[in-house]
SEKEBA-973065 format. One record per residue: z, y, x of N, C-alpha, C in turn; residue number from 1. Coordinates in nm, 2 decimals, always signed. Each point is the difference from the previous one (the first is absolute). Example, Ala and Ser with C-alpha at 12.3 -4.5 7.8 and 13.67 -1.06 7.14 Angstrom:
2
<node n_z="+0.78" n_y="-0.57" n_x="+1.32" ca_z="+0.00" ca_y="+0.12" ca_x="-0.09" c_z="+0.00" c_y="+0.12" c_x="+0.09" resi="1"/>
<node n_z="-0.07" n_y="+0.11" n_x="-0.04" ca_z="+0.00" ca_y="+0.11" ca_x="+0.09" c_z="+0.08" c_y="+0.11" c_x="-0.08" resi="2"/>
//
This chain:
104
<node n_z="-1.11" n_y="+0.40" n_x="+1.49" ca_z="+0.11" ca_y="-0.09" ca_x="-0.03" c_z="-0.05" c_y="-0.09" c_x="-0.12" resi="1"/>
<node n_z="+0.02" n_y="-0.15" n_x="-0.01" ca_z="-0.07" ca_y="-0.05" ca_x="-0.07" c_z="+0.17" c_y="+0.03" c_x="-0.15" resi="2"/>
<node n_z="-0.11" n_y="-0.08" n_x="-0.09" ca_z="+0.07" ca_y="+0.03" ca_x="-0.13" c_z="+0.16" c_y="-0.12" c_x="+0.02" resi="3"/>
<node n_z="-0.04" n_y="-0.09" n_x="+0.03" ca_z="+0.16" ca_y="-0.06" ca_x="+0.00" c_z="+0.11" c_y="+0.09" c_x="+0.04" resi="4"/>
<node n_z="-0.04" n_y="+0.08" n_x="+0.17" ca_z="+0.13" ca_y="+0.10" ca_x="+0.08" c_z="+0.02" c_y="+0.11" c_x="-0.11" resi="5"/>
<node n_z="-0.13" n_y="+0.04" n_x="-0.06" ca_z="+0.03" ca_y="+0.08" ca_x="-0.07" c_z="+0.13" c_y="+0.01" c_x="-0.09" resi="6"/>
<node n_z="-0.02" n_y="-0.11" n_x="-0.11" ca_z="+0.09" ca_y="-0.06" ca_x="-0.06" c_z="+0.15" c_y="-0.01" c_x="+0.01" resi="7"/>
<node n_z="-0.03" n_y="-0.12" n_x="+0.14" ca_z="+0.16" ca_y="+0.02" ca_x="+0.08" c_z="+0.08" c_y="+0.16" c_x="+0.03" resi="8"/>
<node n_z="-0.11" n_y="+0.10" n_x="+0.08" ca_z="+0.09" ca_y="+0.10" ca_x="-0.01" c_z="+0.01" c_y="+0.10" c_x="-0.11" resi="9"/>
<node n_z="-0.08" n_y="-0.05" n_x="-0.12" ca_z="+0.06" ca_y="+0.11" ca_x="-0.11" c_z="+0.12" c_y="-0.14" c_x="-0.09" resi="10"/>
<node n_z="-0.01" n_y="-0.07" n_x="+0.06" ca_z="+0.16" ca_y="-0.08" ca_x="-0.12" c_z="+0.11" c_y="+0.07" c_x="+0.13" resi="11"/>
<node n_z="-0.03" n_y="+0.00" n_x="+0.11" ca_z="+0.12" ca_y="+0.07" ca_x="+0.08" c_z="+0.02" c_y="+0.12" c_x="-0.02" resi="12"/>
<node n_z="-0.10" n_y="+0.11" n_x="-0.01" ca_z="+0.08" ca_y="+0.11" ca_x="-0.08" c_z="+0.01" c_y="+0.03" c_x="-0.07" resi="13"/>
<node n_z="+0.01" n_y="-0.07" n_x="-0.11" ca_z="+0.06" ca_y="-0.04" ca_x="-0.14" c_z="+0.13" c_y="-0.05" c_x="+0.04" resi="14"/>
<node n_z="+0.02" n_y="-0.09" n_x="+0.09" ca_z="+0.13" ca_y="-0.08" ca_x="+0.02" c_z="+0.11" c_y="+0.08" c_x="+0.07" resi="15"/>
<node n_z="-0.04" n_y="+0.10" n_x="+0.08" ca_z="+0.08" ca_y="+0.07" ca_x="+0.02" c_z="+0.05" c_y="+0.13" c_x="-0.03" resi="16"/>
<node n_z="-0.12" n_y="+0.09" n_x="-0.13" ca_z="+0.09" ca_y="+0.05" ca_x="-0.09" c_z="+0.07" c_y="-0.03" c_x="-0.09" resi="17"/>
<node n_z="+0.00" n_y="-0.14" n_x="-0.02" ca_z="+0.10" ca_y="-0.09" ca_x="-0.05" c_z="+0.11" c_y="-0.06" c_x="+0.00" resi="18"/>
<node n_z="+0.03" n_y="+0.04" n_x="+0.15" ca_z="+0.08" ca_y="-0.13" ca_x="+0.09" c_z="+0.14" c_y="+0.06" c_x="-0.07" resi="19"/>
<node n_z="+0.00" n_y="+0.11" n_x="+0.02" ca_z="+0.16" ca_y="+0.01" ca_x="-0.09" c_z="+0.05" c_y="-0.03" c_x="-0.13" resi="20"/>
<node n_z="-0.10" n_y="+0.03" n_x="-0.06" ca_z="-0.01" ca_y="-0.04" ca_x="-0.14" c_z="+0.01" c_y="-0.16" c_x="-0.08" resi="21"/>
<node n_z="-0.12" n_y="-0.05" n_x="+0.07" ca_z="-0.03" ca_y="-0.12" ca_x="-0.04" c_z="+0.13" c_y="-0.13" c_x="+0.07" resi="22"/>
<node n_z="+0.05" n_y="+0.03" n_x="+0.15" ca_z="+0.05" ca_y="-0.10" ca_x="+0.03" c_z="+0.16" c_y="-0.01" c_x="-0.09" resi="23"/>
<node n_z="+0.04" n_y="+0.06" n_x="-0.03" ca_z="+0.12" ca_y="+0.01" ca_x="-0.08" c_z="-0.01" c_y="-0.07" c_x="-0.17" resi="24"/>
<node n_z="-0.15" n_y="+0.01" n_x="-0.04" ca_z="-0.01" ca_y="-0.01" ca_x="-0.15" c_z="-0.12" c_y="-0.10" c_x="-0.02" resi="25"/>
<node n_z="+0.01" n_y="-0.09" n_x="+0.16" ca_z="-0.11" ca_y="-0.13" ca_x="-0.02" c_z="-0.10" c_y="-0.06" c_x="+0.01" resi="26"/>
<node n_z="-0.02" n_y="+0.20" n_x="-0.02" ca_z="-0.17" ca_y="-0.03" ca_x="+0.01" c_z="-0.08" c_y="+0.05" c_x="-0.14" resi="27"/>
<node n_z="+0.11" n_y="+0.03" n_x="-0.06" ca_z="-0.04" ca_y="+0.05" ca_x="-0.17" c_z="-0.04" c_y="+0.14" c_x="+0.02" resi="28"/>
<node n_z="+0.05" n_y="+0.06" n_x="+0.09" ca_z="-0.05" ca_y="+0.18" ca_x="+0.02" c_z="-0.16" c_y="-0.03" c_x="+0.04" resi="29"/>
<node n_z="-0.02" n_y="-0.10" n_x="+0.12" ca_z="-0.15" ca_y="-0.02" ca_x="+0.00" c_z="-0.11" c_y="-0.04" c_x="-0.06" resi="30"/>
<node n_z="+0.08" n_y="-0.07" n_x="-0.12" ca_z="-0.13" ca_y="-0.02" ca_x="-0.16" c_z="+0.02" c_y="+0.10" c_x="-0.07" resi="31"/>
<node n_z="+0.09" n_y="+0.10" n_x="-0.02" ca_z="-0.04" ca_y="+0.11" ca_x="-0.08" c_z="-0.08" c_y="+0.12" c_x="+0.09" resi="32"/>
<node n_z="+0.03" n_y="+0.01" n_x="+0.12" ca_z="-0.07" ca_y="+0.11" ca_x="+0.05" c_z="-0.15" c_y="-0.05" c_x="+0.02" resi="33"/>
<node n_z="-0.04" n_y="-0.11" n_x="+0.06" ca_z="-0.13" ca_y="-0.10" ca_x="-0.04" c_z="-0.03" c_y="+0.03" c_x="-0.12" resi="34"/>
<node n_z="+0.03" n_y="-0.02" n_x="-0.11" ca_z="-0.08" ca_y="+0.03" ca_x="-0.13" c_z="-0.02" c_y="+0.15" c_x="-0.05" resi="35"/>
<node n_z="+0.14" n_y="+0.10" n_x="+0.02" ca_z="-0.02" ca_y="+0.14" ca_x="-0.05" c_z="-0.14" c_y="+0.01" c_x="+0.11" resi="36"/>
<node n_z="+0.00" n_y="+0.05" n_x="+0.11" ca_z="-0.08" ca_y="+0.02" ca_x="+0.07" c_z="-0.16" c_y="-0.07" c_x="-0.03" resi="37"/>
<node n_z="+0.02" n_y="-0.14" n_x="-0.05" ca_z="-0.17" ca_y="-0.01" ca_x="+0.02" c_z="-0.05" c_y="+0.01" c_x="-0.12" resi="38"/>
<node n_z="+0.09" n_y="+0.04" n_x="-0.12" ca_z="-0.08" ca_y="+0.06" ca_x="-0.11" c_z="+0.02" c_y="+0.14" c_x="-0.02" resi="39"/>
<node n_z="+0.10" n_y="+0.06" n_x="+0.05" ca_z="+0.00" ca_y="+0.18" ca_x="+0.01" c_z="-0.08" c_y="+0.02" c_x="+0.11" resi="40"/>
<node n_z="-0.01" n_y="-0.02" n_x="+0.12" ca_z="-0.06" ca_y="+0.03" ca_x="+0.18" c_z="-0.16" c_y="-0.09" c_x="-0.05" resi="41"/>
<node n_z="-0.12" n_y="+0.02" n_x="-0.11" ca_z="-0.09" ca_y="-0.09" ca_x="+0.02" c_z="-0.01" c_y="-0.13" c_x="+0.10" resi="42"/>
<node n_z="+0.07" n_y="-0.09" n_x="-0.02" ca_z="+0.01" ca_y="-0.12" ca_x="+0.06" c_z="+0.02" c_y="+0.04" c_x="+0.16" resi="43"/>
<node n_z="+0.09" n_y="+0.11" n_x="+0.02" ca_z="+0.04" ca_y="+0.01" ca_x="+0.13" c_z="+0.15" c_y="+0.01" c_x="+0.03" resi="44"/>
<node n_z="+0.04" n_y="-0.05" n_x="+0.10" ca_z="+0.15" ca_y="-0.02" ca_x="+0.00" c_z="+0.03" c_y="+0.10" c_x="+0.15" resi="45"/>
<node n_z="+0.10" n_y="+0.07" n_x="+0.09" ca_z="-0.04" ca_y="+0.09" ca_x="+0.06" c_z="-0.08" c_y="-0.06" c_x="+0.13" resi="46"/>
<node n_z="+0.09" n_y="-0.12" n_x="+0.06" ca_z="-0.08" ca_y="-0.07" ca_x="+0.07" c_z="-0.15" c_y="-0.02" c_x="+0.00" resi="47"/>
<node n_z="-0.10" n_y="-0.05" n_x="-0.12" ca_z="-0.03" ca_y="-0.01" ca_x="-0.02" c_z="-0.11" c_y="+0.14" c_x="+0.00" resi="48"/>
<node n_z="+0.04" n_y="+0.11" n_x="-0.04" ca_z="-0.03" ca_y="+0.14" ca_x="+0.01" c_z="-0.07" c_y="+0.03" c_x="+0.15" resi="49"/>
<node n_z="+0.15" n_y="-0.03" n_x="+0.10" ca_z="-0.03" ca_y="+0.03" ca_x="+0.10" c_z="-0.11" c_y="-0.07" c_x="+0.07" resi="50"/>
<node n_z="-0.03" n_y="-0.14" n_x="-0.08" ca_z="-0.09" ca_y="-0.11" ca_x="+0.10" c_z="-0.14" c_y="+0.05" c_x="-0.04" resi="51"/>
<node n_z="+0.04" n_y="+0.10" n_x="-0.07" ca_z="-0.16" ca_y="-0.01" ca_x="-0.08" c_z="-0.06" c_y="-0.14" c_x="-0.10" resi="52"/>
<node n_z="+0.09" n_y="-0.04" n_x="-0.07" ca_z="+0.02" ca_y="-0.11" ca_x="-0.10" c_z="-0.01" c_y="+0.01" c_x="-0.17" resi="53"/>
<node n_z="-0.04" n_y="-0.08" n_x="-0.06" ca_z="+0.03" ca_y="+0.02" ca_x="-0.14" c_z="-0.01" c_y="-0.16" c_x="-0.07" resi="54"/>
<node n_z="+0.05" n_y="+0.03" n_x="-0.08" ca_z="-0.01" ca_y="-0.16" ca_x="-0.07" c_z="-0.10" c_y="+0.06" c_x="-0.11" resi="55"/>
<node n_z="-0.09" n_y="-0.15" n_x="-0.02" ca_z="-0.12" ca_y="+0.08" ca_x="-0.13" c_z="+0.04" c_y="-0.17" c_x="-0.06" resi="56"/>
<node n_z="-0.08" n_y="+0.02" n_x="-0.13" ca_z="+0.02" ca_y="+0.16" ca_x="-0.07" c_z="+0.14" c_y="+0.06" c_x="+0.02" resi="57"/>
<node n_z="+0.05" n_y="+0.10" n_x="-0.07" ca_z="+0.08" ca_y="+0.05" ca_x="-0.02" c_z="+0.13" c_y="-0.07" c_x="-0.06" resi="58"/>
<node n_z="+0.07" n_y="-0.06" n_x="-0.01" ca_z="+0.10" ca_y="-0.09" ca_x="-0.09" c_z="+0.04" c_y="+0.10" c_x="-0.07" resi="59"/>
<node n_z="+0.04" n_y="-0.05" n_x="-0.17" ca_z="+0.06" ca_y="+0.04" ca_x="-0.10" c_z="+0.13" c_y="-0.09" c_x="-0.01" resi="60"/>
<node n_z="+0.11" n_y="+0.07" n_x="-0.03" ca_z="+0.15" ca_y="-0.03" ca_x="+0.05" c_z="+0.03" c_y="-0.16" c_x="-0.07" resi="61"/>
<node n_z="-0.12" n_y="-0.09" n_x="-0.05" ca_z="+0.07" ca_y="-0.17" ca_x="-0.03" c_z="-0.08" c_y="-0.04" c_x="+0.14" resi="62"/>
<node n_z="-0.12" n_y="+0.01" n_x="+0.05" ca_z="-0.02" ca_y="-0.04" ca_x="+0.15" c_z="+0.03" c_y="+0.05" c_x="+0.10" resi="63"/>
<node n_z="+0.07" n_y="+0.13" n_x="+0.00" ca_z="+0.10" ca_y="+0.05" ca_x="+0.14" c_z="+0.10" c_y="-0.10" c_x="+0.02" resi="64"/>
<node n_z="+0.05" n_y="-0.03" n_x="-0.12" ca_z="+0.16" ca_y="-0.09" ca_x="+0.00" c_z="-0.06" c_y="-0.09" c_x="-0.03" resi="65"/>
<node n_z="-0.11" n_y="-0.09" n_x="-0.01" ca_z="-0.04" ca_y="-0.13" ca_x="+0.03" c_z="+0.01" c_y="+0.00" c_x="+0.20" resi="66"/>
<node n_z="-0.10" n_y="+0.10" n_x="+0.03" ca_z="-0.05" ca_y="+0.00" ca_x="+0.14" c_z="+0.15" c_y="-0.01" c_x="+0.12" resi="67"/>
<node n_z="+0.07" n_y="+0.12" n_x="-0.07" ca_z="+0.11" ca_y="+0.03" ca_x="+0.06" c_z="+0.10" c_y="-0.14" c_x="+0.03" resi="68"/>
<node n_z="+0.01" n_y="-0.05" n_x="-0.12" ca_z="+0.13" ca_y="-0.12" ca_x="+0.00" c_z="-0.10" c_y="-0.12" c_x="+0.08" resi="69"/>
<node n_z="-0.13" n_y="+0.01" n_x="+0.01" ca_z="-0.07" ca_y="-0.14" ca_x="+0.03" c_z="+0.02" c_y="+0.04" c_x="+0.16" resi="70"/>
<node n_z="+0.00" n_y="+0.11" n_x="+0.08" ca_z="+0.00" ca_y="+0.06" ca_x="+0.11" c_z="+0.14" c_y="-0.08" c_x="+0.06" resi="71"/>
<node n_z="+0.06" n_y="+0.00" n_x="-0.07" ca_z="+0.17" ca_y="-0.07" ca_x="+0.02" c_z="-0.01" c_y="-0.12" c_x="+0.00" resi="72"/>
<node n_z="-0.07" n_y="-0.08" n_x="-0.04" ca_z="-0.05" ca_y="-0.13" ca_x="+0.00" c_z="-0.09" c_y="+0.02" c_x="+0.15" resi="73"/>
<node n_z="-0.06" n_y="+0.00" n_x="+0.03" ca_z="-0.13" ca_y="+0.03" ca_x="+0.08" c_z="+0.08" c_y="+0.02" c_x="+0.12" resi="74"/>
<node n_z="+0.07" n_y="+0.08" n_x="+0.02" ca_z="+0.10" ca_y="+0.00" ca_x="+0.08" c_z="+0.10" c_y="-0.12" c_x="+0.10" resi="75"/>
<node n_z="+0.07" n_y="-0.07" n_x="-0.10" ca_z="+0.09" ca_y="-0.06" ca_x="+0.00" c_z="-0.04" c_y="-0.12" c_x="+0.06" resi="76"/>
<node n_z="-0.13" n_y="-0.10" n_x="-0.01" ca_z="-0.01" ca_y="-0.11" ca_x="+0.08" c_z="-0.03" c_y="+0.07" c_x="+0.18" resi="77"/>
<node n_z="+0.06" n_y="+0.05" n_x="+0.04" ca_z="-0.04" ca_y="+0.02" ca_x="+0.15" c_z="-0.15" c_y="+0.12" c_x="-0.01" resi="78"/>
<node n_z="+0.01" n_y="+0.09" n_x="-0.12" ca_z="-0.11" ca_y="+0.03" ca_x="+0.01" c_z="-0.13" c_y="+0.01" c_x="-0.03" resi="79"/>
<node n_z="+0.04" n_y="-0.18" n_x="-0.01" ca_z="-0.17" ca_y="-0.03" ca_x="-0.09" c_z="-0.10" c_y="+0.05" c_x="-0.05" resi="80"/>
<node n_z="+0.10" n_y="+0.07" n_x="-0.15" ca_z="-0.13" ca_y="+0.01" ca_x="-0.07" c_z="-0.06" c_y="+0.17" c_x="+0.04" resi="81"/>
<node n_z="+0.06" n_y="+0.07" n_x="+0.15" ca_z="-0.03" ca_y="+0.11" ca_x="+0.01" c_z="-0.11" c_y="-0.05" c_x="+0.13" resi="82"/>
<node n_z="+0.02" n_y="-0.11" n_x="+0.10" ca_z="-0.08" ca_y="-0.02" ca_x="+0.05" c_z="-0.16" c_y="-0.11" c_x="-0.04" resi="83"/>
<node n_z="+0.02" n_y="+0.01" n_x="-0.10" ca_z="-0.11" ca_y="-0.07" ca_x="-0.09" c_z="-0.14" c_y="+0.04" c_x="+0.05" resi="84"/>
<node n_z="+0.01" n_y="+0.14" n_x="-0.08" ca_z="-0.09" ca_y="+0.09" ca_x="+0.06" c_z="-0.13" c_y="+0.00" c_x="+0.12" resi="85"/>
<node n_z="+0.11" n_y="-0.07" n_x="+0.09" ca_z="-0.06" ca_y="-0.02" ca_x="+0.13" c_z="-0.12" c_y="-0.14" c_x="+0.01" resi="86"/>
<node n_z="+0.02" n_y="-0.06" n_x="-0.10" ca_z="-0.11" ca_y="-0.12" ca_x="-0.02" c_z="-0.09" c_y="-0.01" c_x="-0.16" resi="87"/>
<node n_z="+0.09" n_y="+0.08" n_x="-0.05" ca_z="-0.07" ca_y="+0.01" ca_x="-0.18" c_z="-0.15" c_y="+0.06" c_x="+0.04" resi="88"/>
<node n_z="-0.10" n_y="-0.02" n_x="-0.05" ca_z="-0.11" ca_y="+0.05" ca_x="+0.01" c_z="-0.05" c_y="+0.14" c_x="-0.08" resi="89"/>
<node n_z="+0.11" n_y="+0.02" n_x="-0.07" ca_z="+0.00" ca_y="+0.17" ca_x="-0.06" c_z="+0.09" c_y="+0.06" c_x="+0.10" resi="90"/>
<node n_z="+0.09" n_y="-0.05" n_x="+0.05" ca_z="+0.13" ca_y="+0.06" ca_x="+0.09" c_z="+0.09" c_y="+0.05" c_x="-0.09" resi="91"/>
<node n_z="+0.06" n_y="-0.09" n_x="-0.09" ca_z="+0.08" ca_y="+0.05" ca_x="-0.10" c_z="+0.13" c_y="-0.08" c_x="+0.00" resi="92"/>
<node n_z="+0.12" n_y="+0.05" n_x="+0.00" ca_z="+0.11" ca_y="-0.05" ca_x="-0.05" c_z="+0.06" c_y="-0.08" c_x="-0.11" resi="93"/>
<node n_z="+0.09" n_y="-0.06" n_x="-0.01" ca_z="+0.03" ca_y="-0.06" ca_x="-0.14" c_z="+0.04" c_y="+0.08" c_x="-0.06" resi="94"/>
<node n_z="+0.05" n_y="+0.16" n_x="+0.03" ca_z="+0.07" ca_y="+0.05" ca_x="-0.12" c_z="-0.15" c_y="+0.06" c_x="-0.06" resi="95"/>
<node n_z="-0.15" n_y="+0.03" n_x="+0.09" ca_z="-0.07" ca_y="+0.07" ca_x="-0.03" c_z="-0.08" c_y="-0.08" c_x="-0.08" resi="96"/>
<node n_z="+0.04" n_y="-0.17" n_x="+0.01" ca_z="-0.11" ca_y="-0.08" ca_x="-0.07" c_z="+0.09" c_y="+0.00" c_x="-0.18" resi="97"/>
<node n_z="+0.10" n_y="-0.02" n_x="+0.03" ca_z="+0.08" ca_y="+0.00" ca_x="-0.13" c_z="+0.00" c_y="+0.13" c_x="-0.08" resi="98"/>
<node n_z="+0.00" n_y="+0.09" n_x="+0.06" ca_z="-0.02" ca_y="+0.14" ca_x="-0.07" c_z="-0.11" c_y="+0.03" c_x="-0.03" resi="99"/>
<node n_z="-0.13" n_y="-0.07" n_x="+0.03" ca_z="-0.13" ca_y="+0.05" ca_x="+0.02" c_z="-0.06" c_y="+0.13" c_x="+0.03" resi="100"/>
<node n_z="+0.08" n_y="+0.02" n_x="+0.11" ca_z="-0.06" ca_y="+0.19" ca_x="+0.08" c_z="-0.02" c_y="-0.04" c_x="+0.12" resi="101"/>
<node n_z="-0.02" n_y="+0.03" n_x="+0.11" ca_z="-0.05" ca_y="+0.00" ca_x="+0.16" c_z="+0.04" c_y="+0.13" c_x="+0.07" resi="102"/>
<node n_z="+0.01" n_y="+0.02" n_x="+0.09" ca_z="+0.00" ca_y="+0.14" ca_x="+0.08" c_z="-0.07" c_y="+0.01" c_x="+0.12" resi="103"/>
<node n_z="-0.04" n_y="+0.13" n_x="-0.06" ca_z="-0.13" ca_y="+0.06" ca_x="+0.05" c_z="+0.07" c_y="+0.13" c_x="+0.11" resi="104"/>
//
């Protein structure tokens, strides 16, 4: 599975241990469990666990919550800055370029 699917299905099961959570409160339950997680879980979130994923380096809790909120950005034009990736010549995201980590 190349690394973009990868990606896609670890934000999905992330998204759906969150679905009860997050949809009621905005989307604010999914920037805190995104940051506890990738600085407690060594830059792993469970999804991410399961995909066999990590974000390096490691984020310390001002670039979790840089990466995290920029993810929400990245998101919001149709996607964009998550399908970026797919032409960047590192295969990196805007939240991975603004945070300066990658996942490995």
């Amino acid at each position: 599975m190349n690394m973009f699917l990868k990606r896609v299905v670890a934000f999905l099961i992330d998204s759906i241990v969150l679905a009860v959570v997050a949809i009621p409160t905005g989307g604010i339950a999914f920037v805190i469990y995104d940051v506890l997680l990738l600085v407690l879980w060594n830059g792993q979130t469970i999804g991410k666990k399961v995909m066999g994923l990590r974000v390096t380096p490691q984020p310390d809790w001002g670039k979790a919550i840089v990466r995290s909120l920029m993810k929400v950005v990245s998101l919001a034009p149709l996607g964009l800055g998550c399908l970026w990736m797919l032409w960047d010549p590192k295969g990196e995201t805007w939240h991975d370029k603004v945070s300066d980590t990658r996942v490995q």
